[in-house]
MIGU-416652 format. One line per field, with one value per residue: residue number from 1; residue in three letters; x, y, z of N, C-alpha, C in turn. Coordinates in Angstrom, 1 decimal. Layout:
# residues N
guba	[NUM  ...]
fifi	[ala  ...]
n_px	[X  ...]
n_py	[Y  ...]
n_pz	[Z  ...]
ca_px	[X  ...]
ca_py	[Y  ...]
ca_pz	[Z  ...]
c_px	[X  ...]
c_py	[Y  ...]
c_pz	[Z  ...]
This chain:
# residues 248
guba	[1  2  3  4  5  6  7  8  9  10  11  12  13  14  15  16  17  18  19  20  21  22  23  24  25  26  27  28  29  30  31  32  33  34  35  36  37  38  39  40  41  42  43  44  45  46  47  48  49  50  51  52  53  54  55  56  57  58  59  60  61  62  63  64  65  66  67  68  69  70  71  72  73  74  75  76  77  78  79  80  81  82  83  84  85  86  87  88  89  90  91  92  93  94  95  96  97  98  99  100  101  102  103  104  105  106  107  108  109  110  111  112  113  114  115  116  117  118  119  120  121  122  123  124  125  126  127  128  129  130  131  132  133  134  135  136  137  138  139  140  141  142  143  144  145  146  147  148  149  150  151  152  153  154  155  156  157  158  159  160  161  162  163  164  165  166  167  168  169  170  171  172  173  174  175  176  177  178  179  180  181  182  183  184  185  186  187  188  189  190  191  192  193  194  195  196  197  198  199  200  201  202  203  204  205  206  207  208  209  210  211  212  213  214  215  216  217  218  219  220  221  222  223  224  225  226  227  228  229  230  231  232  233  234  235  236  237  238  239  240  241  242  243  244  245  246  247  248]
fifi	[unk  unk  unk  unk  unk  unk  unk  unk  unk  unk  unk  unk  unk  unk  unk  unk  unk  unk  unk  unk  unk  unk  unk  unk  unk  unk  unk  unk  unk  unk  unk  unk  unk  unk  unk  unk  unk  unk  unk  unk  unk  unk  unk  unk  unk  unk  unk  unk  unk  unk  unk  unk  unk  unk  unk  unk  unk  unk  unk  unk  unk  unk  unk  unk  unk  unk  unk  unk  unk  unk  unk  unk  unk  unk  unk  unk  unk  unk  unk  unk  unk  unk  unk  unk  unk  unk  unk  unk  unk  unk  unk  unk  unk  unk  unk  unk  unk  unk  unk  unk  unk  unk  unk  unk  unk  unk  unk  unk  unk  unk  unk  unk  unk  unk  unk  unk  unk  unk  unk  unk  unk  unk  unk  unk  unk  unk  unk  unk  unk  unk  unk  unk  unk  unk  unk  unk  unk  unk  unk  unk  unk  unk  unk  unk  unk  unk  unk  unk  unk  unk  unk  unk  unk  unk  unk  unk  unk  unk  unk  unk  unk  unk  unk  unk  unk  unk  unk  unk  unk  unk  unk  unk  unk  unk  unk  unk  unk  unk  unk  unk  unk  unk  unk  unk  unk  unk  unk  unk  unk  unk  unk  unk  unk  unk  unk  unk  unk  unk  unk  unk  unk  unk  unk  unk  unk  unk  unk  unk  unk  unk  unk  unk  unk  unk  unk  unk  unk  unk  unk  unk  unk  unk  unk  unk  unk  unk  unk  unk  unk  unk  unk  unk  unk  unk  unk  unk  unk  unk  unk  unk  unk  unk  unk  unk  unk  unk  unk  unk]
n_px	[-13.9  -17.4  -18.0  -20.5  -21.4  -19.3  -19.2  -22.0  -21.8  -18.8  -17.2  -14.5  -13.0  -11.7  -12.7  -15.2  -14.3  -11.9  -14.0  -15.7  -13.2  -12.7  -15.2  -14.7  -13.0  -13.0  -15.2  -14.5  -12.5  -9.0  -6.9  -6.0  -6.0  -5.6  -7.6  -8.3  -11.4  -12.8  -11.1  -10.0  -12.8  -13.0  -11.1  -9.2  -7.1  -5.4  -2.9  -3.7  -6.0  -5.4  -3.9  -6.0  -7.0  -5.0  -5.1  -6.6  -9.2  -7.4  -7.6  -10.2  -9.8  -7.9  -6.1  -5.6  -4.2  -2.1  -0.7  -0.1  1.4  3.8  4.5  5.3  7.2  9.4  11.1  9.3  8.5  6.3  3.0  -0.4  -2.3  -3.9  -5.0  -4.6  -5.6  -4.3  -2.9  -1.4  0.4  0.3  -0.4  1.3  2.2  5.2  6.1  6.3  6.3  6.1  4.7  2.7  2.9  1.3  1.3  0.1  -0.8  -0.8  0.4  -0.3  1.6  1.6  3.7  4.1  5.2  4.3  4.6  4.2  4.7  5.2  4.6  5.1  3.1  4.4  2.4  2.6  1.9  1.1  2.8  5.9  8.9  9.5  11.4  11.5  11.7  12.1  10.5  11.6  11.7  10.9  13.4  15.5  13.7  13.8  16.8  17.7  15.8  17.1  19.9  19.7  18.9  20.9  20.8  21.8  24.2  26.8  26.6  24.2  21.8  22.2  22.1  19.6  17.7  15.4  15.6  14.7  14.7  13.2  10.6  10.3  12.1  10.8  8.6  9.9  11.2  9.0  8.5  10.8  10.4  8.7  9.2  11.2  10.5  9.1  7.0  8.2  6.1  6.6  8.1  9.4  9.9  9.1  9.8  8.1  7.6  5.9  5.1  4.4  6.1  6.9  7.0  10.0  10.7  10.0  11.6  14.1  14.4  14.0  16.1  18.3  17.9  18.6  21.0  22.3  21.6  23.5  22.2  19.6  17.4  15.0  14.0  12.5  11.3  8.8  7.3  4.0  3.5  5.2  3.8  1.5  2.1  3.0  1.1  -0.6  -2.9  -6.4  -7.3  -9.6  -9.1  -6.4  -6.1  -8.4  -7.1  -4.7  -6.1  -7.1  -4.9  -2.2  -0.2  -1.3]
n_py	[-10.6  -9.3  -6.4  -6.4  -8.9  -9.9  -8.0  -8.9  -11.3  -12.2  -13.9  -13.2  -13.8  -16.5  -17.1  -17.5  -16.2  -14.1  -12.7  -11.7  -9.7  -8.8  -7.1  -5.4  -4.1  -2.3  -0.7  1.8  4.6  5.2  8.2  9.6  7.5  5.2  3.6  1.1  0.0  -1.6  -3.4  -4.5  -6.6  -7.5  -8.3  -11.0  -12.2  -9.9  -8.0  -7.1  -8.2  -11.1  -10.7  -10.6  -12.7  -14.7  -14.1  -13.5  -15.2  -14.8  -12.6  -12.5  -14.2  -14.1  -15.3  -17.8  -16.0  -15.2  -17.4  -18.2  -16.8  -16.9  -19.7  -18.6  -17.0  -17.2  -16.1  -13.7  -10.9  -10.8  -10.8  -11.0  -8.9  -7.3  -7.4  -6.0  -4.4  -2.9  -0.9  2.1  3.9  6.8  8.2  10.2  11.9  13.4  12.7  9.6  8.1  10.1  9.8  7.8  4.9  1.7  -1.2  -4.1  -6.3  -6.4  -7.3  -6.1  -5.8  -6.7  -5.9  -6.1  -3.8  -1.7  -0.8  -1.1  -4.0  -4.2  -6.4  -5.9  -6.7  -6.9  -8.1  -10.2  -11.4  -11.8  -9.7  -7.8  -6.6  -3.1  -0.3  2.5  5.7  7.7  10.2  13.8  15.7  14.0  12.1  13.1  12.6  9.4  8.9  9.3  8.0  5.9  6.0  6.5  4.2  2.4  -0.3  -0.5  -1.5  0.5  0.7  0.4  2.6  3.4  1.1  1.0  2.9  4.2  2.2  -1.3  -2.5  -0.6  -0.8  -2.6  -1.6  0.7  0.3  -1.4  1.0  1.8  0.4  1.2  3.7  3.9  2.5  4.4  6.6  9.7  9.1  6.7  4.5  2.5  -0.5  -3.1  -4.3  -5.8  -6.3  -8.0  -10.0  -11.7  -13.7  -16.0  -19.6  -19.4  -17.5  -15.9  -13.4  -11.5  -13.5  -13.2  -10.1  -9.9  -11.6  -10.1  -7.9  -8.5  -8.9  -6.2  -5.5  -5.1  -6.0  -7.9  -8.4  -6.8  -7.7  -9.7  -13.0  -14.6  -17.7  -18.2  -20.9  -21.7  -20.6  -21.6  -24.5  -24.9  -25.4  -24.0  -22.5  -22.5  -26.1  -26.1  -23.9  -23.2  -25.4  -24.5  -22.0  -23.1  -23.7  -21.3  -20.3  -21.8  -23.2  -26.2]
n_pz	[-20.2  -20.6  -18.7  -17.4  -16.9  -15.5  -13.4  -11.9  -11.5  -10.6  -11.6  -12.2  -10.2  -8.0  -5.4  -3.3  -1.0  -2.2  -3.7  -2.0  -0.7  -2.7  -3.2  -0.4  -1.4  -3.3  -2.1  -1.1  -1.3  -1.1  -0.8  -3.7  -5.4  -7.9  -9.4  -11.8  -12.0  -14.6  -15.2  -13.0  -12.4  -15.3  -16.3  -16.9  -16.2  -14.9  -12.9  -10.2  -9.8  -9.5  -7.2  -5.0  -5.6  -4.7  -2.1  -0.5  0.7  3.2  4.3  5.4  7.8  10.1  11.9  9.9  7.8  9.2  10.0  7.3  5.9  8.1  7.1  4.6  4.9  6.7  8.7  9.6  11.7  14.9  14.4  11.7  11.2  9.6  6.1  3.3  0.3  -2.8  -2.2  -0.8  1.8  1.6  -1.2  -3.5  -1.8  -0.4  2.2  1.9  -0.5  -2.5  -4.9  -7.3  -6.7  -5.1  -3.5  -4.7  -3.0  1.1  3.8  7.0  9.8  13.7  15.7  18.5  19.8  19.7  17.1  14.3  11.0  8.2  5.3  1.7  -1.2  -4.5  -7.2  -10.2  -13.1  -16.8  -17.4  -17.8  -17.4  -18.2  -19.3  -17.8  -17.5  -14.5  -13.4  -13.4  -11.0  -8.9  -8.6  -7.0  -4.3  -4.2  -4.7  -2.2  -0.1  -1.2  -0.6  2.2  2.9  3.4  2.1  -0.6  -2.8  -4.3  -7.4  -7.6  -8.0  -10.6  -12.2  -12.0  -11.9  -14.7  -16.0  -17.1  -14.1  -13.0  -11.5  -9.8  -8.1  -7.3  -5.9  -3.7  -2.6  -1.5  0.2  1.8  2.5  4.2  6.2  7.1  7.9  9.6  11.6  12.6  12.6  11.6  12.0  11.1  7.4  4.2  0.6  -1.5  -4.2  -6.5  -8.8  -11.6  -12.3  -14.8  -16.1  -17.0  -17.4  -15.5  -13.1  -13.6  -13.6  -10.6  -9.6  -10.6  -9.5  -6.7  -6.7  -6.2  -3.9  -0.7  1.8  1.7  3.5  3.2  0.6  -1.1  -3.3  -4.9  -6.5  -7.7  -8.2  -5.8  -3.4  -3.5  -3.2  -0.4  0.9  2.9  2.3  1.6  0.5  -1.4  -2.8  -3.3  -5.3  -7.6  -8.0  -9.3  -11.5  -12.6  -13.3  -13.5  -16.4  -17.3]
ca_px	[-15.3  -18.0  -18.0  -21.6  -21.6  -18.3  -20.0  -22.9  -21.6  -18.0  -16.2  -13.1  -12.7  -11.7  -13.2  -16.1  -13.0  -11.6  -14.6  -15.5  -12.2  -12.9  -16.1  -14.6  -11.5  -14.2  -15.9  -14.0  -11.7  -7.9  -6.3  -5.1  -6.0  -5.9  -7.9  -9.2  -12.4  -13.3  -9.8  -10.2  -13.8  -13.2  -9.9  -9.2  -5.2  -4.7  -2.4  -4.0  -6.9  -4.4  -3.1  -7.0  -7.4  -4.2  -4.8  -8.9  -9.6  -6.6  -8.1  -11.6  -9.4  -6.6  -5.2  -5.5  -3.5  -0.4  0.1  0.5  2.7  4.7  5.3  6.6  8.3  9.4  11.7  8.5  8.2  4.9  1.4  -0.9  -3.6  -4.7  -4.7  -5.2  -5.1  -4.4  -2.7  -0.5  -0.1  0.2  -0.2  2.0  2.6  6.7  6.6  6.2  7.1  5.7  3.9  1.3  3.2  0.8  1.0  -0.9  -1.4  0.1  0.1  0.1  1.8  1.3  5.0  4.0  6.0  3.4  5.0  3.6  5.5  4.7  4.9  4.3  3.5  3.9  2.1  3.1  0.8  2.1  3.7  7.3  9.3  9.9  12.1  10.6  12.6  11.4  9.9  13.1  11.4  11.0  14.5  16.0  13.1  14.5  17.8  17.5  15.1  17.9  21.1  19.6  18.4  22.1  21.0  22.2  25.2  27.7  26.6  22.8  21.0  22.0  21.5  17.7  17.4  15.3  15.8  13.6  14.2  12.8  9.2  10.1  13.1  10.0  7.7  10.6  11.2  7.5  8.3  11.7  9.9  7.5  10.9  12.4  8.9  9.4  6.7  8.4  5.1  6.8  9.6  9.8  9.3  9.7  8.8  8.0  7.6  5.1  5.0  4.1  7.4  7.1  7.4  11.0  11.2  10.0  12.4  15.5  14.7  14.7  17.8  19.2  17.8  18.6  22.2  22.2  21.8  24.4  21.0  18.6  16.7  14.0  13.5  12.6  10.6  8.4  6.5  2.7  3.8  5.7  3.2  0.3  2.4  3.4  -0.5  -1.5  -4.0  -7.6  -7.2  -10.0  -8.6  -5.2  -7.2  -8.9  -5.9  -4.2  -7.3  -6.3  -3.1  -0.8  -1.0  -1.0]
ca_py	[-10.8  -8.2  -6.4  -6.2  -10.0  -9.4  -7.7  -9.6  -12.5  -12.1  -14.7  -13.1  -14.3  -17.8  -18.1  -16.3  -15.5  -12.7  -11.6  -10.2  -9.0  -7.2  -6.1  -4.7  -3.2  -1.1  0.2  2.6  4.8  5.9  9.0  9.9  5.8  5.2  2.2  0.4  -1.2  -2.4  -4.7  -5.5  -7.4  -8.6  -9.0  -12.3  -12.5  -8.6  -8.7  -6.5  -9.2  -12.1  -10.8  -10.6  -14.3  -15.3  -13.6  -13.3  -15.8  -14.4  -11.2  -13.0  -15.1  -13.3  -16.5  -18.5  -15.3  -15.1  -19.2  -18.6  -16.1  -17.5  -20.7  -18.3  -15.8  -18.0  -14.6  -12.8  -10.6  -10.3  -11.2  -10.3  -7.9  -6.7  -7.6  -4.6  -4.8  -1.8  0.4  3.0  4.9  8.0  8.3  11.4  12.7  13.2  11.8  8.9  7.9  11.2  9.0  6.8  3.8  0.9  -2.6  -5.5  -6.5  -5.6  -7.8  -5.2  -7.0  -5.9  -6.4  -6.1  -3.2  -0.4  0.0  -2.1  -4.1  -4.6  -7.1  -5.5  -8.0  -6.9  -9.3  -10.1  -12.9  -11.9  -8.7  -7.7  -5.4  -2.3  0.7  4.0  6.8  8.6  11.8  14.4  15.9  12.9  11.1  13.6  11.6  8.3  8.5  10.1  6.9  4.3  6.2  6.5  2.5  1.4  -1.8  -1.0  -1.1  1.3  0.8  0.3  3.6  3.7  -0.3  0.7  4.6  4.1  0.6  -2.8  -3.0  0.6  -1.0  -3.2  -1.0  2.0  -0.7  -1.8  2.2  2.1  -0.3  1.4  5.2  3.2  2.3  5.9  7.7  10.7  8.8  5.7  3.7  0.9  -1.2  -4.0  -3.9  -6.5  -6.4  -9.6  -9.7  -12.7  -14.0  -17.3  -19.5  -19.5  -15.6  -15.5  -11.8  -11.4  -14.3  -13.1  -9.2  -10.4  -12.3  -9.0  -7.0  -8.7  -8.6  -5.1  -5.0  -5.7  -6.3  -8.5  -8.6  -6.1  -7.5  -11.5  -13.0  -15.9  -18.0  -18.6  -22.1  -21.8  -19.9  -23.0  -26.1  -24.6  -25.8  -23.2  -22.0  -24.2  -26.9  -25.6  -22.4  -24.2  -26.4  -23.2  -21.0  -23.8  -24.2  -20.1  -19.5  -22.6  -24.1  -27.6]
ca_pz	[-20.0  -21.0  -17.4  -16.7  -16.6  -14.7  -11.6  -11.8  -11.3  -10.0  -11.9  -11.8  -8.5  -8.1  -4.2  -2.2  -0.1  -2.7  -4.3  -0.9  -0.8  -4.2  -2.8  0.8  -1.6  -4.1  -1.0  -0.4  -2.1  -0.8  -0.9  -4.8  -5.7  -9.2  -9.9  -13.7  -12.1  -15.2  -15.4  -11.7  -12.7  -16.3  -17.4  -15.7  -15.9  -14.4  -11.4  -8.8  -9.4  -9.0  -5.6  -4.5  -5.5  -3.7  -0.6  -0.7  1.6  4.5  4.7  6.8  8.8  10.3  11.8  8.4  6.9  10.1  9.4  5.4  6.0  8.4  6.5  3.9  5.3  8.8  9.7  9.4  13.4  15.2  13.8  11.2  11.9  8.8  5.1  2.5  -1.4  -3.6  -0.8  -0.4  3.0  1.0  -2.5  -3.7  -0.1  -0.2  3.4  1.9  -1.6  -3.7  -6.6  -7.2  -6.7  -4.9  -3.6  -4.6  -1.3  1.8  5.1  8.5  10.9  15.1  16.2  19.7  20.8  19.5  16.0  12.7  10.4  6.5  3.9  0.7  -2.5  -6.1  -7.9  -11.8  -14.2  -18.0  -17.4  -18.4  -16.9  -19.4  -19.2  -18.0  -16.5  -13.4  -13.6  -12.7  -9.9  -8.3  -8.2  -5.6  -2.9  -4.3  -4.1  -0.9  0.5  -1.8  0.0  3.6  3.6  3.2  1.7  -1.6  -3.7  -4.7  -8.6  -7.7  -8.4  -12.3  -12.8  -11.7  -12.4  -15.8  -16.2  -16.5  -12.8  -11.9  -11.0  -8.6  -7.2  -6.8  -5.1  -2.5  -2.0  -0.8  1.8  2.8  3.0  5.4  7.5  7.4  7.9  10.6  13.0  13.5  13.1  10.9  12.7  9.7  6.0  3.3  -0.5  -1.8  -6.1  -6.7  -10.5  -12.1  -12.8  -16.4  -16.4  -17.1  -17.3  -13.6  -12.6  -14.1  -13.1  -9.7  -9.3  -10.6  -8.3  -5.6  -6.9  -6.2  -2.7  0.3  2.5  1.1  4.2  3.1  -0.4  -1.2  -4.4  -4.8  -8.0  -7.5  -7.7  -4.0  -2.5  -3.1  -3.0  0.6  1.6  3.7  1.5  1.7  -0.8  -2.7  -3.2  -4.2  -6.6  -7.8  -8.3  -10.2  -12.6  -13.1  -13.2  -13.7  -17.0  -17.7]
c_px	[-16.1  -18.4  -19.4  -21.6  -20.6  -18.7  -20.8  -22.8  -20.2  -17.1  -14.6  -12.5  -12.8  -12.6  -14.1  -15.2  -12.9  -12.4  -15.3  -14.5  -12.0  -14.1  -16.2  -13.9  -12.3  -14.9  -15.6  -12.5  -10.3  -7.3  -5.7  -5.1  -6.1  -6.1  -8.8  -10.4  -12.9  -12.4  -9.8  -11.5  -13.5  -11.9  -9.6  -7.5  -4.6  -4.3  -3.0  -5.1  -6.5  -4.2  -4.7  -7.2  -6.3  -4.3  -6.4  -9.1  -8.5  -7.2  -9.9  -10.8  -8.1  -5.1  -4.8  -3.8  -1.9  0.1  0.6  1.5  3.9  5.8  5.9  7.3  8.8  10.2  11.0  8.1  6.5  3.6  0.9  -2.3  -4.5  -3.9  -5.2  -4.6  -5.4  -4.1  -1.6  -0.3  0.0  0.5  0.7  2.1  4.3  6.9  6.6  7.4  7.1  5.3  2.8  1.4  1.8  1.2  0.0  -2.0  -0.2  -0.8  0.8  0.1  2.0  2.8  5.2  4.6  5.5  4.0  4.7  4.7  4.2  5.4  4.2  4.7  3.2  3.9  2.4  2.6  1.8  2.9  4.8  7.7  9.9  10.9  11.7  12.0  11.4  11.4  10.8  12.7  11.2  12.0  15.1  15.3  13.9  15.7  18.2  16.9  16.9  19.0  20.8  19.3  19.7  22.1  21.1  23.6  25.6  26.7  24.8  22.0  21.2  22.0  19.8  17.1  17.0  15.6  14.9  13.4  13.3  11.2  9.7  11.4  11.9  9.4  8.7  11.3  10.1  7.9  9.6  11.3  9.2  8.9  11.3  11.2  9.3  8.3  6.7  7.6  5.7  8.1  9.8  9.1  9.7  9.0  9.3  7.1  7.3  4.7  4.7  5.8  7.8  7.5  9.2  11.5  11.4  11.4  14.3  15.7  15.0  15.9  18.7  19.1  18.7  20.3  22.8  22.0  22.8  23.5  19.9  17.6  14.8  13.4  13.5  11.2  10.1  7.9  5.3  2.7  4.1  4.4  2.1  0.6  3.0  1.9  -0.6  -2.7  -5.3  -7.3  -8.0  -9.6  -7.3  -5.4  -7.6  -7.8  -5.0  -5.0  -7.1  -5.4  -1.8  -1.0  -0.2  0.3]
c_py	[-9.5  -7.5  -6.4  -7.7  -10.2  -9.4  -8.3  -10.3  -12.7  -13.1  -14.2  -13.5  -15.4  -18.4  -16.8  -15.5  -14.0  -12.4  -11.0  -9.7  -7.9  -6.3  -5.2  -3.6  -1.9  -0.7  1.4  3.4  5.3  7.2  9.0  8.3  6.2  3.4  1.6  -0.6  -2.0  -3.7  -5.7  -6.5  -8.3  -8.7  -10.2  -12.1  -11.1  -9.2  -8.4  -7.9  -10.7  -12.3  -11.0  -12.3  -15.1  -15.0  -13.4  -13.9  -15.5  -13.0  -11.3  -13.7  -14.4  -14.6  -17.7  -17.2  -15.0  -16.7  -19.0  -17.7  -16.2  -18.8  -20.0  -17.9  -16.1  -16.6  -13.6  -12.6  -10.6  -11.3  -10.8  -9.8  -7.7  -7.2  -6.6  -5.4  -3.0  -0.9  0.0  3.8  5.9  8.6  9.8  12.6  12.2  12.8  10.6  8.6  9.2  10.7  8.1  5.3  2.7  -0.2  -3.2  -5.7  -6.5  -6.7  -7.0  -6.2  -6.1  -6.4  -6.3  -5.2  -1.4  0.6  -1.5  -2.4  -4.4  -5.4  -6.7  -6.3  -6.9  -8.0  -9.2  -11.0  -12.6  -11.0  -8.6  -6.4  -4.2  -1.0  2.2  4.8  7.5  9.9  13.0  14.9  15.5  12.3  12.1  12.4  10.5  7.9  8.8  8.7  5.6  4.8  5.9  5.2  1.7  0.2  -1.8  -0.9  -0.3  1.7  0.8  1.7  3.6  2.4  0.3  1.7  4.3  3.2  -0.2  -3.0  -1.8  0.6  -1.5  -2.4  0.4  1.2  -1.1  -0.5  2.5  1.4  0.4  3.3  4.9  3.1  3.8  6.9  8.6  10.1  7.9  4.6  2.1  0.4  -2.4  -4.1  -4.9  -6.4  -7.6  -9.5  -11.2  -12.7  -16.2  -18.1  -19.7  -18.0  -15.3  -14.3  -11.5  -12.3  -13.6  -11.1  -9.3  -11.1  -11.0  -7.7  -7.1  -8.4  -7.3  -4.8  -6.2  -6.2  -6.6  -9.1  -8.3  -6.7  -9.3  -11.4  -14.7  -16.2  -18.7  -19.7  -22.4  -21.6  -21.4  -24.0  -26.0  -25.4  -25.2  -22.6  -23.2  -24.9  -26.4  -24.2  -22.8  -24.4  -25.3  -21.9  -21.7  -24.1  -22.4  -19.7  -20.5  -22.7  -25.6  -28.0]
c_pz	[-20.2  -19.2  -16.8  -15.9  -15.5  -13.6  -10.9  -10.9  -10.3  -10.1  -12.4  -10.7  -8.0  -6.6  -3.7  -1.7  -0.8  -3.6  -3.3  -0.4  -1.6  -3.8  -1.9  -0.4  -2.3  -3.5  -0.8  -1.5  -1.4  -1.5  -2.5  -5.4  -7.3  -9.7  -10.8  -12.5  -13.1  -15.6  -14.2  -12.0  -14.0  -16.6  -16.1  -15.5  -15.6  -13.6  -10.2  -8.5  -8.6  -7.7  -4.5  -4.8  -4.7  -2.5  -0.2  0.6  2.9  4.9  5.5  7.4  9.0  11.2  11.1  7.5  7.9  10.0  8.2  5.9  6.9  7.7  5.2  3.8  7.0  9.4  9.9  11.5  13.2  14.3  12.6  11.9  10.8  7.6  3.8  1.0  -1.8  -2.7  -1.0  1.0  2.9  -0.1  -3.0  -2.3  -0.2  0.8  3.0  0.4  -2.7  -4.9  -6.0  -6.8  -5.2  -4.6  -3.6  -3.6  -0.8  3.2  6.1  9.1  12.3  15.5  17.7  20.9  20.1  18.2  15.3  11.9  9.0  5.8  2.4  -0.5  -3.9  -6.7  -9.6  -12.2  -15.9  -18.2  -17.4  -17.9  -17.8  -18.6  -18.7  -17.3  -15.3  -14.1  -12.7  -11.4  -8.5  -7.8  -7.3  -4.3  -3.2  -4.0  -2.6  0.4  0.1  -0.8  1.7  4.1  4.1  3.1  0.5  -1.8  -4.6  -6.0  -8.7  -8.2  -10.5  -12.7  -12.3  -12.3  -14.2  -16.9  -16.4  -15.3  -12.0  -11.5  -9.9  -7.6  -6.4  -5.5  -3.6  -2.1  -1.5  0.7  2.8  3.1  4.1  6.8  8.1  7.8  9.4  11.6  13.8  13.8  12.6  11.5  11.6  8.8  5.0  1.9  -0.7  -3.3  -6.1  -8.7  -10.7  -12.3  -14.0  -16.9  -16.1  -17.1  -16.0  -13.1  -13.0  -13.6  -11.6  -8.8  -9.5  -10.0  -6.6  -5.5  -6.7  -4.7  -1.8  1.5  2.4  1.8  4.0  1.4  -0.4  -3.3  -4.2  -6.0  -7.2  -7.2  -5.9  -3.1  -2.4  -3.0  -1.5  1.6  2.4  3.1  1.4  0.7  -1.8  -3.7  -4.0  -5.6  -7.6  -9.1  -9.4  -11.7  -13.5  -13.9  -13.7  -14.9  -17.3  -18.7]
């Protein structure tokens, strides 16, 4: 869409819900954020936008957004409190992950004993997972987060290290730096890899991820499909999202 019309209007955003979700998220900038506003407004089928139209409407209702996520994630502790999009808790701060890496969105959950839990979503619409290598400086932190989680296997670091899987293996090292963090704030962490189910690339990296760890507590995957035939989401939004995203 030409973006002026874009802003305007705010038809990237299938429900009131998440275009004041896009409006709270562009308020405000995060620490080292690196964000394409002009893709979040007009390109319709980006992900970060995706994850704002799936989760838009949970981030004003905080007991609409701890039901959906219960019915998806029923082992999910505690509550939700808070629903963020486009967050990191410290963009290139080595206490954390040391890069730019991001989630989607990210449901903070109050686990009721004065430490926070996280569900962090990377969202995927036509994206394909490609090959990069990490930046050499960097994989010391990684393997360092992947060895001290003890939820992978033996052969795991060089199936991921510079692989198709090394987005979503960074993204689920975001959630387990959050776990290992020196102040103890986060007591559970799950990434959760959200894609359409026609996106066979996503579907088939995940299965082989998951293949890779001996504790597949901290890592789960869903298709856009699950998430709205679950009906926690308003029917119009459903309705809505389906008129988006599925196709006929």
């Amino acid at each position: 869409m030409a973006l002026a019309y874009a802003k305007e209007t705010g038809a990237n955003f299938v429900t009131a819900g998440a275009l004041d979700a896009a409006r709270n998220r562009t308020s405000f900038v995060e620490r080292h954020q690196s964000f394409d506003h002009q893709r979040l407004w007009a390109e319709l089928l980006w992900s970060p936008t995706l994850a704002l139209n799936l989760f838009g409407d949970l981030a004003a209702d905080l007991a609409l957004a701890d039901q959906a996520v219960r019915t998806w994630w029923p082992d999910m502790p505690g509550s939700v409190r808070e629903v963020r999009f486009a967050h990191s808790p410290g963009r290139l701060d080595p206490a954390w992950l040391g890069n730019l890496v991001a989630f989607d969105a990210a449901f903070v959950l109050d686990l009721g004993d004065g430490t926070d839990g996280i569900v962090g979503v990377m969202a995927a619409y036509h994206e394909v997972n490609r090959r990069q290598p990490p930046k050499p400086k960097r994989l010391p932190r990684y393997r360092e987060i992947t060895d001290k989680s003890g939820f992978f296997g033996p052969k795991a670091i060089d199936a991921v290290n510079g692989t198709e899987l090394i987005h979503i293996w960074l993204e689920h090292l975001l959630v387990l730096s959050m776990l290992q963090h020196p102040s103890s704030a986060w007591g559970w962490g799950r990434l959760v890899v959200v894609y359409p189910a026609g996106n066979s690339d996503f579907a088939d990296a995940c299965a082989r991820y998951r293949d890779l760890l001996v504790d597949g507590s901290t890592f789960s995957s869903m298709t856009i499909e699950e998430l709205i035939d679950a009906d926690v989401l308003p029917a119009d939004t459903g309705k809505a999202l389906r008129e988006r995203y599925i196709p006929r």
